[in-house]
PDB file of N, CA, C and O in Angstrom:
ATOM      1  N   UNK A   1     133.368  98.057 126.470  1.00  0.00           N
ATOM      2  CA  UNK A   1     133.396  99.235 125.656  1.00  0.00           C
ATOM      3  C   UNK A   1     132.418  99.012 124.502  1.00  0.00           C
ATOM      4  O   UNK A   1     132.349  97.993 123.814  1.00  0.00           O
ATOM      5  N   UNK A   2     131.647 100.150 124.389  1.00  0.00           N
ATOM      6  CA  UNK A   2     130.863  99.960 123.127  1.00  0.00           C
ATOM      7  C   UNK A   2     130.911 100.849 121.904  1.00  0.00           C
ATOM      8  O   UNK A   2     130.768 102.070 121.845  1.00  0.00           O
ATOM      9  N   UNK A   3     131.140  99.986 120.957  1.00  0.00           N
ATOM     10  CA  UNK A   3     131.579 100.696 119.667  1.00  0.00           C
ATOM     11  C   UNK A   3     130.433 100.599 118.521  1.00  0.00           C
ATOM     12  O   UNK A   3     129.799  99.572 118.278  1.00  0.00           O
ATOM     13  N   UNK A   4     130.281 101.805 117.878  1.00  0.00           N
ATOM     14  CA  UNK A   4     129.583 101.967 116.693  1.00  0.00           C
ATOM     15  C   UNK A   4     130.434 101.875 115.330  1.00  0.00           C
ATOM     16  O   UNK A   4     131.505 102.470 115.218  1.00  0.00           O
ATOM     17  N   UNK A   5     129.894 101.102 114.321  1.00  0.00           N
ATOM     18  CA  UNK A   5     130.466 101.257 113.488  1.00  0.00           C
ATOM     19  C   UNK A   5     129.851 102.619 112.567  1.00  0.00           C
ATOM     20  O   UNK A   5     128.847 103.087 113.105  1.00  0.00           O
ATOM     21  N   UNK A   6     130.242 103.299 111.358  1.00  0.00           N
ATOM     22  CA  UNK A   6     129.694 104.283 110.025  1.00  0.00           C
ATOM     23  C   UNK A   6     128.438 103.039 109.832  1.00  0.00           C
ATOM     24  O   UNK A   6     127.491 103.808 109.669  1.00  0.00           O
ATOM     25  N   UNK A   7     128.004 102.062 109.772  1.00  0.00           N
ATOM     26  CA  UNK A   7     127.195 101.482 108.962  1.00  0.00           C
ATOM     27  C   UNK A   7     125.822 101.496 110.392  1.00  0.00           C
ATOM     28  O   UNK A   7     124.632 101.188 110.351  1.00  0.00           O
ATOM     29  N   UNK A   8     126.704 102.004 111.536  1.00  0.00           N
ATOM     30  CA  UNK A   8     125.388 101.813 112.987  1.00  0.00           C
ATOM     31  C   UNK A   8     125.453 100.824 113.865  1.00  0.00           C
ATOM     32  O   UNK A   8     125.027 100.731 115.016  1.00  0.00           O
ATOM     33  N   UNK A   9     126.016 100.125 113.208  1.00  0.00           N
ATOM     34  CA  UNK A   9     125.959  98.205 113.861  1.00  0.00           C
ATOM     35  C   UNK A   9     126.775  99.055 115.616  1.00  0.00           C
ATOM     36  O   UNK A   9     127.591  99.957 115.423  1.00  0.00           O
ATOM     37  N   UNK A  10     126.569  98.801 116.575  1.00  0.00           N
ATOM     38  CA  UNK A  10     126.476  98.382 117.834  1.00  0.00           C
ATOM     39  C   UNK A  10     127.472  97.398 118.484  1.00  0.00           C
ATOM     40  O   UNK A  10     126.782  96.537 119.031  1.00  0.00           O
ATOM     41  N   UNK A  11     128.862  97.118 118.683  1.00  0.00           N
ATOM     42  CA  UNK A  11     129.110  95.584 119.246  1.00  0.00           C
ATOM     43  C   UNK A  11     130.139  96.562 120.817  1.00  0.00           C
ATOM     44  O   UNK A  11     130.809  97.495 121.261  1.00  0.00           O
ATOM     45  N   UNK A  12     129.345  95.110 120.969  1.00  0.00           N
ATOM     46  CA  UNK A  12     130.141  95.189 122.915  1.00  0.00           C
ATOM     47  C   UNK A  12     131.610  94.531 122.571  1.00  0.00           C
ATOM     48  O   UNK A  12     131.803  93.424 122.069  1.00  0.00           O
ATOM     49  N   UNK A  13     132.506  95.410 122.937  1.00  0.00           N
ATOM     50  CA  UNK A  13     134.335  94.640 123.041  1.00  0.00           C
ATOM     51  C   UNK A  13     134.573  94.499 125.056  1.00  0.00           C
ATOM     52  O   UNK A  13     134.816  95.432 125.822  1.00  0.00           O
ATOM     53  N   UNK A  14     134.471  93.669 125.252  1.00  0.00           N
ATOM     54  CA  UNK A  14     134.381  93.216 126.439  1.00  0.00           C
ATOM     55  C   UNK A  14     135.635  91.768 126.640  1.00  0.00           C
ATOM     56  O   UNK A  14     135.751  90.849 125.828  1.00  0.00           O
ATOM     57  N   UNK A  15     136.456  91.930 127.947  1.00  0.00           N
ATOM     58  CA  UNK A  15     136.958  91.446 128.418  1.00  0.00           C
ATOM     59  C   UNK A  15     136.508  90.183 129.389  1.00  0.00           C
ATOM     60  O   UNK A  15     136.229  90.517 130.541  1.00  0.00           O
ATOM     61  N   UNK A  16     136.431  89.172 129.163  1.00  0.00           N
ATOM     62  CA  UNK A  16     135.916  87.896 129.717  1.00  0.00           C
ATOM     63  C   UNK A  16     136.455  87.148 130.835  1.00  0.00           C
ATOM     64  O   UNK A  16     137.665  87.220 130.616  1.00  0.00           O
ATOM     65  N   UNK A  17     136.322  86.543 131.790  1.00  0.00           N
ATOM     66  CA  UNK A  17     137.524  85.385 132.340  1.00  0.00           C
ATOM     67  C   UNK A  17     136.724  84.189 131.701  1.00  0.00           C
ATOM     68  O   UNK A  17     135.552  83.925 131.430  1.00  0.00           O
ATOM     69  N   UNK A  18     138.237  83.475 131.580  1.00  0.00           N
ATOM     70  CA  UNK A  18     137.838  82.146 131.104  1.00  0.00           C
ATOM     71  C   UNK A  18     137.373  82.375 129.217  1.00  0.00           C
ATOM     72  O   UNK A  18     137.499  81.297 128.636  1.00  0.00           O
ATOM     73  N   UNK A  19     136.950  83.394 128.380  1.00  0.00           N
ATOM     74  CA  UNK A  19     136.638  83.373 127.118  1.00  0.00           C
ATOM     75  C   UNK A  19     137.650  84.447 126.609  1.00  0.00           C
ATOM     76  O   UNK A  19     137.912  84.361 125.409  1.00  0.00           O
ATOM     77  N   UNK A  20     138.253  85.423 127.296  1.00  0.00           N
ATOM     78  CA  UNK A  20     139.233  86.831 127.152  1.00  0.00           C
ATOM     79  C   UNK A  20     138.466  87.531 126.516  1.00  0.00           C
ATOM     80  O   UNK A  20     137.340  87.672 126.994  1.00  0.00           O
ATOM     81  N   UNK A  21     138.840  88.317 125.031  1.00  0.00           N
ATOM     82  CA  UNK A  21     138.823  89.429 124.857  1.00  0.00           C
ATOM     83  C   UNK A  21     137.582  89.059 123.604  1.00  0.00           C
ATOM     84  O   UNK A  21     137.814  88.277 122.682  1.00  0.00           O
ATOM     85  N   UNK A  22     136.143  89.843 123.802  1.00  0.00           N
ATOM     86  CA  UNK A  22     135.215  89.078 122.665  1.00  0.00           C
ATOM     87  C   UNK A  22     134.496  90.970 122.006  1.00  0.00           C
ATOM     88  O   UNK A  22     134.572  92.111 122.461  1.00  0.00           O
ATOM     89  N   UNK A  23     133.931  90.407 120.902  1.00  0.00           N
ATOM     90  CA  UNK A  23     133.319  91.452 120.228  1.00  0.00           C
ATOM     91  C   UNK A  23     132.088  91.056 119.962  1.00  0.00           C
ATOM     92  O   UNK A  23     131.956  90.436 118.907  1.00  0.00           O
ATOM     93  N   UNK A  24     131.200  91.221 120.573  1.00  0.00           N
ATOM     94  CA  UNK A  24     129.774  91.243 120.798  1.00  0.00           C
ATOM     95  C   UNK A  24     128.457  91.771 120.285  1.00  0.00           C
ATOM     96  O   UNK A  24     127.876  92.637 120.939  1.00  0.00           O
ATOM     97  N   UNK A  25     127.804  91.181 118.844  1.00  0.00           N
ATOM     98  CA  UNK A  25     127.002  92.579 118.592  1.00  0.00           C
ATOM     99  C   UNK A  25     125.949  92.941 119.774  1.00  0.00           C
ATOM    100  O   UNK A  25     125.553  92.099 120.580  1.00  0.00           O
ATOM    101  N   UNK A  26     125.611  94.084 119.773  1.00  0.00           N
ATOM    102  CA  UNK A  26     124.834  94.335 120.929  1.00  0.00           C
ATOM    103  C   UNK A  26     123.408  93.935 120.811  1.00  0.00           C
ATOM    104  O   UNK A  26     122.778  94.108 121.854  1.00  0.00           O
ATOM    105  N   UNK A  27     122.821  93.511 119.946  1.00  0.00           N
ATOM    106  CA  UNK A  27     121.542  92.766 120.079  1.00  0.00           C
ATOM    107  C   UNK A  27     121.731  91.512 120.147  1.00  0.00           C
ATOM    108  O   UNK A  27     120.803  90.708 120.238  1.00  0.00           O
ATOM    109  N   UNK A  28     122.751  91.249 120.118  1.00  0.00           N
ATOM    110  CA  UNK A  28     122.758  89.251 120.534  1.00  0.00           C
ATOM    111  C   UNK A  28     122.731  89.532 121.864  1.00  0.00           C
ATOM    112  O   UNK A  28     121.988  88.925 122.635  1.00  0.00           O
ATOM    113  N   UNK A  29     123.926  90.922 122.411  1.00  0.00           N
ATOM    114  CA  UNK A  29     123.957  90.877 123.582  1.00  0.00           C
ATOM    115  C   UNK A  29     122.920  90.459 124.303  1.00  0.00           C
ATOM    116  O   UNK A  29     122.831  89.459 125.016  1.00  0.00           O
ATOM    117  N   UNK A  30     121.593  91.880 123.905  1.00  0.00           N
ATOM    118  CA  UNK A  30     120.257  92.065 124.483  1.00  0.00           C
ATOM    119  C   UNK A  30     119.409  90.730 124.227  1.00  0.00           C
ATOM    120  O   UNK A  30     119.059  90.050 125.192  1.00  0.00           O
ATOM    121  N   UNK A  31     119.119  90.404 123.065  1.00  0.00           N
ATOM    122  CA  UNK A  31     118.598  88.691 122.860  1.00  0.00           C
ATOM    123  C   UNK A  31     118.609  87.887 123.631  1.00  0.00           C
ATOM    124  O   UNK A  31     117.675  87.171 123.990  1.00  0.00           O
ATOM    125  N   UNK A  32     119.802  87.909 124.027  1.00  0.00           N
ATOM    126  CA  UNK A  32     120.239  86.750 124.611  1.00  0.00           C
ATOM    127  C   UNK A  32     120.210  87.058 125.886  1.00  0.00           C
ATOM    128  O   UNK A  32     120.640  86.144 126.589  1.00  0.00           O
ATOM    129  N   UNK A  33     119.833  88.095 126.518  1.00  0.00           N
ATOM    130  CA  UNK A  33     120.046  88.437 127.871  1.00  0.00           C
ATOM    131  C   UNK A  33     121.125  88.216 128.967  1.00  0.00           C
ATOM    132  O   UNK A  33     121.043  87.967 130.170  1.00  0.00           O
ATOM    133  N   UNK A  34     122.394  88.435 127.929  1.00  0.00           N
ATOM    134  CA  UNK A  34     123.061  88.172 128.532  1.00  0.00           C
ATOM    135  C   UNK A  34     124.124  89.809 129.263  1.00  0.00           C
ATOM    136  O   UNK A  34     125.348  89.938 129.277  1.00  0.00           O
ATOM    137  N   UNK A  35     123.059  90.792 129.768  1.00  0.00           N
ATOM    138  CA  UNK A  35     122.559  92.035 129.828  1.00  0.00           C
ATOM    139  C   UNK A  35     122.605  91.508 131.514  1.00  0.00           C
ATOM    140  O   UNK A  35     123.596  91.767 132.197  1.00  0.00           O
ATOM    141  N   UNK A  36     121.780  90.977 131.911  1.00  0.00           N
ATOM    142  CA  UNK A  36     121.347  89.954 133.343  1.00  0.00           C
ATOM    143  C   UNK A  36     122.122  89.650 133.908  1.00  0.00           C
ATOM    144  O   UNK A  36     121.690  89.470 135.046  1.00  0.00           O
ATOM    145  N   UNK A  37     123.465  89.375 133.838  1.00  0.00           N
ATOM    146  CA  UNK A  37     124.966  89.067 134.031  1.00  0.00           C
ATOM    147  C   UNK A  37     125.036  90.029 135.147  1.00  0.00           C
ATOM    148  O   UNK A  37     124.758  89.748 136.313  1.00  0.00           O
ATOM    149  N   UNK A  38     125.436  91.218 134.707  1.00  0.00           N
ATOM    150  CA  UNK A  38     125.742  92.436 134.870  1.00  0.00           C
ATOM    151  C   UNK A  38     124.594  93.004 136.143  1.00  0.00           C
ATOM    152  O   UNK A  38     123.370  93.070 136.026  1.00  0.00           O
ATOM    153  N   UNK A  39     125.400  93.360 137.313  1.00  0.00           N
ATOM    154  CA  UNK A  39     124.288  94.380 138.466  1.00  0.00           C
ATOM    155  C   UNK A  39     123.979  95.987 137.643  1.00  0.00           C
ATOM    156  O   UNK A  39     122.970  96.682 137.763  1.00  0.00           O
ATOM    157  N   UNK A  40     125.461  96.321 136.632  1.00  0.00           N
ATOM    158  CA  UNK A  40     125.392  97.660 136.645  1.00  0.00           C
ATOM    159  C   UNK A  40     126.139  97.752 135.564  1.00  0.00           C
ATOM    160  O   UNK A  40     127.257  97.238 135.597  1.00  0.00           O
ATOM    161  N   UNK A  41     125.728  98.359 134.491  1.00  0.00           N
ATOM    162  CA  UNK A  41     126.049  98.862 133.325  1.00  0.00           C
ATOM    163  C   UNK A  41     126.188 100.360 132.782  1.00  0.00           C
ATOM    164  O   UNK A  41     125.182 100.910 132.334  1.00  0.00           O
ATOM    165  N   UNK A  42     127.431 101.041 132.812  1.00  0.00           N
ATOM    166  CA  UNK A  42     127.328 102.160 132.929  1.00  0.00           C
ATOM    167  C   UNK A  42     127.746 102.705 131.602  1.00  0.00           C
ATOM    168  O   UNK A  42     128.913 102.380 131.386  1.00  0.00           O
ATOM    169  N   UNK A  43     127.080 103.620 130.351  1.00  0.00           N
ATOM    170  CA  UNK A  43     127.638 104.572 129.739  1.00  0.00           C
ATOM    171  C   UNK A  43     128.298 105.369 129.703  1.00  0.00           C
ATOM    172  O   UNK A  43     127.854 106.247 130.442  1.00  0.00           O
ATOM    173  N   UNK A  44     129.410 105.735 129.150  1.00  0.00           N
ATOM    174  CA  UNK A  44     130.228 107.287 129.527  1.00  0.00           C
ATOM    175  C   UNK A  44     130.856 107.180 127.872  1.00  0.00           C
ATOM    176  O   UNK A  44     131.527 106.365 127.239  1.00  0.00           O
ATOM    177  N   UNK A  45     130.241 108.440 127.620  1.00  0.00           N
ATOM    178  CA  UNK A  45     130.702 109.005 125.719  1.00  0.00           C
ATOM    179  C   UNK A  45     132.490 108.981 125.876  1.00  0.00           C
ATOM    180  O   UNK A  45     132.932 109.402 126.945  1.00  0.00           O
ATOM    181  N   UNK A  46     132.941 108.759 125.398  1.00  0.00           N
ATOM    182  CA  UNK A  46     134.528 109.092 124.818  1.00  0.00           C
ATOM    183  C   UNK A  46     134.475 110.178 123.999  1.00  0.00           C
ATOM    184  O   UNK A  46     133.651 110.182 123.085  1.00  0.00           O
ATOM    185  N   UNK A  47     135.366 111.299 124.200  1.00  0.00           N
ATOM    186  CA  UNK A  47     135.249 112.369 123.494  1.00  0.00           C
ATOM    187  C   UNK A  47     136.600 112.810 123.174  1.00  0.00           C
ATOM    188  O   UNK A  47     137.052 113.730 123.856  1.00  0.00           O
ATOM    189  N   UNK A  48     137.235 112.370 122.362  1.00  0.00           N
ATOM    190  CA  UNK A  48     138.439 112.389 122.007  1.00  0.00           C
ATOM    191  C   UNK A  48     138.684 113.158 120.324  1.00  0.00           C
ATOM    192  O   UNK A  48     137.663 113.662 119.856  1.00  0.00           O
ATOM    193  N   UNK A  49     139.831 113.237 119.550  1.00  0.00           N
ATOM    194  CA  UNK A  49     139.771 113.359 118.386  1.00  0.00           C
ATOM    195  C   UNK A  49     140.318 112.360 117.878  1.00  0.00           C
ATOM    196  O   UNK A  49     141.355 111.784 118.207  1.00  0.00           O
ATOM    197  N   UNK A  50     139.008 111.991 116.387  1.00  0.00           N
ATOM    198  CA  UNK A  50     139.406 111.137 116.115  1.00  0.00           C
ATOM    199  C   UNK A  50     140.231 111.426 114.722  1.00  0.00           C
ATOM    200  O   UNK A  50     139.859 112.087 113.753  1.00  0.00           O
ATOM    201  N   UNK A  51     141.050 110.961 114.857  1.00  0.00           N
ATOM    202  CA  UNK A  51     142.778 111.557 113.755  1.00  0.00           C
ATOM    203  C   UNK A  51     142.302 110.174 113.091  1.00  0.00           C
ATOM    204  O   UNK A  51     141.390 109.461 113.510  1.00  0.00           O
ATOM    205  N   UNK A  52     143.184 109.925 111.863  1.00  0.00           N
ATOM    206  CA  UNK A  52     142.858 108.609 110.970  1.00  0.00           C
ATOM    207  C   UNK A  52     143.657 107.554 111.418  1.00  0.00           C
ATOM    208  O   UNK A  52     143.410 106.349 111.376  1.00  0.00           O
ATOM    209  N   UNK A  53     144.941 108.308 111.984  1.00  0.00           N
ATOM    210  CA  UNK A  53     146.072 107.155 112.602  1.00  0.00           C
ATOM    211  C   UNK A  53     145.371 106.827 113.805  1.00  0.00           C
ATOM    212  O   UNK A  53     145.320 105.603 113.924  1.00  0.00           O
ATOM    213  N   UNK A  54     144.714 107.535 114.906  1.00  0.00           N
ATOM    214  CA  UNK A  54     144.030 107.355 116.432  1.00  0.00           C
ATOM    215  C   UNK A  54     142.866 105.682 115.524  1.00  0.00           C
ATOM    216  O   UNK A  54     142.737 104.524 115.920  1.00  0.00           O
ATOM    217  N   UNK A  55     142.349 106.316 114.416  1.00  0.00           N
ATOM    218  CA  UNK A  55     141.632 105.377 114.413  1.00  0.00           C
ATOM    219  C   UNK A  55     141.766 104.096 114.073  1.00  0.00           C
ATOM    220  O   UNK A  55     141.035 103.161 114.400  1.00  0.00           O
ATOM    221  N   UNK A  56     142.972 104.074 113.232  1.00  0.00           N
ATOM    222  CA  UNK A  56     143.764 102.939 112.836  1.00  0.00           C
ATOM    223  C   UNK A  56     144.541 102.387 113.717  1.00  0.00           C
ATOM    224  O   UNK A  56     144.801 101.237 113.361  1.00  0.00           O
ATOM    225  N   UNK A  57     145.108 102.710 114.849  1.00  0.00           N
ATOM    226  CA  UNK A  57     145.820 102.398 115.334  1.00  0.00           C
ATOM    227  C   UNK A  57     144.377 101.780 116.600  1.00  0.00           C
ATOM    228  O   UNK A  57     144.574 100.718 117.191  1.00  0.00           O
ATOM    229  N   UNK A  58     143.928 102.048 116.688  1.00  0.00           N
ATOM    230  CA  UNK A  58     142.296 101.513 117.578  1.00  0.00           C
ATOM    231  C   UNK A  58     141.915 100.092 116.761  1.00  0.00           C
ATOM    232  O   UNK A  58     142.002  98.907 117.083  1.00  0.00           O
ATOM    233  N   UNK A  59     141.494 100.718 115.663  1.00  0.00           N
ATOM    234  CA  UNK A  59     141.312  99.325 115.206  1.00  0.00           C
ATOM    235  C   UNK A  59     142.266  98.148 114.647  1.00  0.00           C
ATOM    236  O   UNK A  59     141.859  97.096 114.154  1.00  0.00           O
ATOM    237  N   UNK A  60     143.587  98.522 114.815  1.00  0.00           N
ATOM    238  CA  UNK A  60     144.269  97.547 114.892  1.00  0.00           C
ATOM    239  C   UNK A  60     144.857  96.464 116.669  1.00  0.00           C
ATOM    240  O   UNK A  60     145.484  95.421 116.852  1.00  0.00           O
ATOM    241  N   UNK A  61     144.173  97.529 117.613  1.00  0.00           N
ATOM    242  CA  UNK A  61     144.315  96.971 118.875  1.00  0.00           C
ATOM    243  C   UNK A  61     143.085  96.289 119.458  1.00  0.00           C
ATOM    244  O   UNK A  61     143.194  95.484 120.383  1.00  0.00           O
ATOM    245  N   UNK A  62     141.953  96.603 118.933  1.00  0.00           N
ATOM    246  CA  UNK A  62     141.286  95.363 118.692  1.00  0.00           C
ATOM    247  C   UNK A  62     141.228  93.987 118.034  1.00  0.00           C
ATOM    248  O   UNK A  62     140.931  92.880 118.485  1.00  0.00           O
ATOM    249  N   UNK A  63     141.564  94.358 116.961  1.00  0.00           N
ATOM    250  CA  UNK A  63     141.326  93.225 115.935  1.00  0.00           C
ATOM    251  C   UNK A  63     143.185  92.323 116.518  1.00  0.00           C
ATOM    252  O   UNK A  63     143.024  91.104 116.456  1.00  0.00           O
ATOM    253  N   UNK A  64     144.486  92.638 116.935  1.00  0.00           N
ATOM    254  CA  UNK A  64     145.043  91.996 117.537  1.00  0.00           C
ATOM    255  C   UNK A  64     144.763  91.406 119.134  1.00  0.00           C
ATOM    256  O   UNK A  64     145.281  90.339 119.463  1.00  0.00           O
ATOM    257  N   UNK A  65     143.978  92.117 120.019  1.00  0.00           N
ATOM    258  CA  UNK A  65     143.355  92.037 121.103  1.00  0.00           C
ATOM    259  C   UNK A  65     142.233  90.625 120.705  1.00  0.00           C
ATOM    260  O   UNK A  65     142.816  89.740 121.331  1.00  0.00           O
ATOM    261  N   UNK A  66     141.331  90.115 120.224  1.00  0.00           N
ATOM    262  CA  UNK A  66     140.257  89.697 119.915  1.00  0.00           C
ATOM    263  C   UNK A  66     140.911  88.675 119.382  1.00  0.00           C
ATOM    264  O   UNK A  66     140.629  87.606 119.925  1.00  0.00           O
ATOM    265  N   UNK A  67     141.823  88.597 118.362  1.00  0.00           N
ATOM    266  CA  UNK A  67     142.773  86.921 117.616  1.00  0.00           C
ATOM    267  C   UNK A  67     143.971  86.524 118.945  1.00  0.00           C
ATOM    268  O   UNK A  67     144.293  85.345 119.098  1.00  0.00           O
ATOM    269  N   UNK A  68     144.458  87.426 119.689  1.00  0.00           N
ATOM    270  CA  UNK A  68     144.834  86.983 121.126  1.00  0.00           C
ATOM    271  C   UNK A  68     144.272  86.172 121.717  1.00  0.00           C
ATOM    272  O   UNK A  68     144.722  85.072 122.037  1.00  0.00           O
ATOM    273  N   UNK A  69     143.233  86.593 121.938  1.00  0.00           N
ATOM    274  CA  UNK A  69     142.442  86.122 123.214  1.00  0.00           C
ATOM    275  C   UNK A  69     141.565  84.569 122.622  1.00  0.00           C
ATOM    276  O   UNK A  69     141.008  83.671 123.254  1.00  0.00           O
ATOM    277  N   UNK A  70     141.737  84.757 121.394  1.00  0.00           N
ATOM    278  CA  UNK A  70     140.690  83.701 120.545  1.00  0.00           C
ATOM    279  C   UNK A  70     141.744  82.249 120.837  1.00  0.00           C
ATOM    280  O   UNK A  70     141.500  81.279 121.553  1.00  0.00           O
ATOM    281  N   UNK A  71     143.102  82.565 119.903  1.00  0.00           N
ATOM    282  CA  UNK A  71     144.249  81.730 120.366  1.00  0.00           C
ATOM    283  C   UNK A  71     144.332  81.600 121.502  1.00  0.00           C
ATOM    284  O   UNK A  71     144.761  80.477 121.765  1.00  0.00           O
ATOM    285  N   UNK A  72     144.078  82.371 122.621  1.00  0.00           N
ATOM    286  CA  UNK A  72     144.014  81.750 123.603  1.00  0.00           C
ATOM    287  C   UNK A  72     143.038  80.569 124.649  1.00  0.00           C
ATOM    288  O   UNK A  72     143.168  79.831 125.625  1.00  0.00           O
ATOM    289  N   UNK A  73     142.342  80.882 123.956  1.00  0.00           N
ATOM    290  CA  UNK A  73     141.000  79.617 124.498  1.00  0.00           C
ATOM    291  C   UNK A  73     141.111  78.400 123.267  1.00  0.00           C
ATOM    292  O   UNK A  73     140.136  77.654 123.354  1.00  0.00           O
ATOM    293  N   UNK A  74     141.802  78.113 122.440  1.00  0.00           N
ATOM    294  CA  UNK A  74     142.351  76.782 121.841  1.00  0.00           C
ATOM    295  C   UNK A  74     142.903  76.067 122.425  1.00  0.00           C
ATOM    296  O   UNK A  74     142.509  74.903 122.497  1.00  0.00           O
ATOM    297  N   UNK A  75     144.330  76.607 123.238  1.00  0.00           N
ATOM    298  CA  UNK A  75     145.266  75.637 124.273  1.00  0.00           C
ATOM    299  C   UNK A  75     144.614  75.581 125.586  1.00  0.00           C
ATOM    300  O   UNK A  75     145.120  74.930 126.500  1.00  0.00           O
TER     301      UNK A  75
END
């Protein structure tokens, strides 16, 4: 999934095996070519409303999603 922040910044939230759940800015992505991975990369806009709770409640299922998955590649 790719998310924009108000400031523009770009990051890939992508699901891993073996690393889980990571937040990616999207020019390290591209830098790093790690773009090449991938046969097929597909866009599709989300067009939803965004309410302040929709958005809070989003960015709190990332930011618990992402310290999950982080704790999880320690053990």
């Amino acid at each position: 999934m790719l998310l924009r922040y108000a400031s523009g910044k770009v990051v890939l939230f992508e699901a891993i095996g073996g690393t889980g759940v990571t937040l990616t800015d999207w020019n390290d992505f591209i830098d790093n070519k790690w773009n090449h991975a991938y046969k097929k990369i597909v866009y599709r806009k989300l067009i939803v409303q965004r309410t302040p709770e929709m958005l809070t409640e989003f960015e709190n299922f990332i930011k618990v999603s992402s310290i999950f998955e982080h704790i999880n590649t320690l053990f």
